[in-house]
C-alpha positions, 0 to 999 in steps of 0.5 A: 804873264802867264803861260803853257809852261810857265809865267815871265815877268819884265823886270827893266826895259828901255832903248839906248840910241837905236838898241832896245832892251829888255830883261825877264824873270822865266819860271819854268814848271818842271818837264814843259818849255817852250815853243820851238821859236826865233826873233827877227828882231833881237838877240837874247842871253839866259841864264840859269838861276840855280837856287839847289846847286851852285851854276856859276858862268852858265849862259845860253847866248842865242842870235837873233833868226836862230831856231832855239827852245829852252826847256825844265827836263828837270822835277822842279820849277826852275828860274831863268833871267832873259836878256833881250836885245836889237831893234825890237824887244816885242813878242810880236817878232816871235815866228813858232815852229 
């Protein structure tokens, strides 16, 4: 899907018992991000995915109702895996500064 600062794709989705999940590939067009936003609903894990230089157990764990953005202050696409999950794993939970 694309977007302002980029595009995602949904790699897998499912629910376990009460837990959705969800995980997605971000490409991040250098010196854009996102908006300054937080999920109601759900919790995420994102990790760099380095393809120039080794970024071994980097990750960002961000709790659900916690303002974050994620951002390429970098000069190339960069890559990004999301790992949503809570009750809800839907854009529609998404409140934007």
């Amino acid at each position: 899907m694309k977007k302002r600062w980029g595009n995602f794709k949904v790699l897998a989705q499912g629910k376990v018992g009460k837990i959705a999940w969800k995980v997605k590939l971000l490409e991040m067009l250098p010196g854009l991000g996102t908006s300054t936003q937080f999920h109601k609903d759900r919790c995420e894990i994102i990790i760099p995915i380095y393809e120039r230089q080794a970024g071994y157990n980097s990750y960002l764990k961000i709790d659900k109702e916690t303002w974050h953005r994620l951002a390429n202050n970098s000069t190339v696409k960069e890559k990004f895996l999301e790992f949503q999950f809570g009750t809800r794993c839907s854009e529609r939970d998404i409140k934007r500064r």
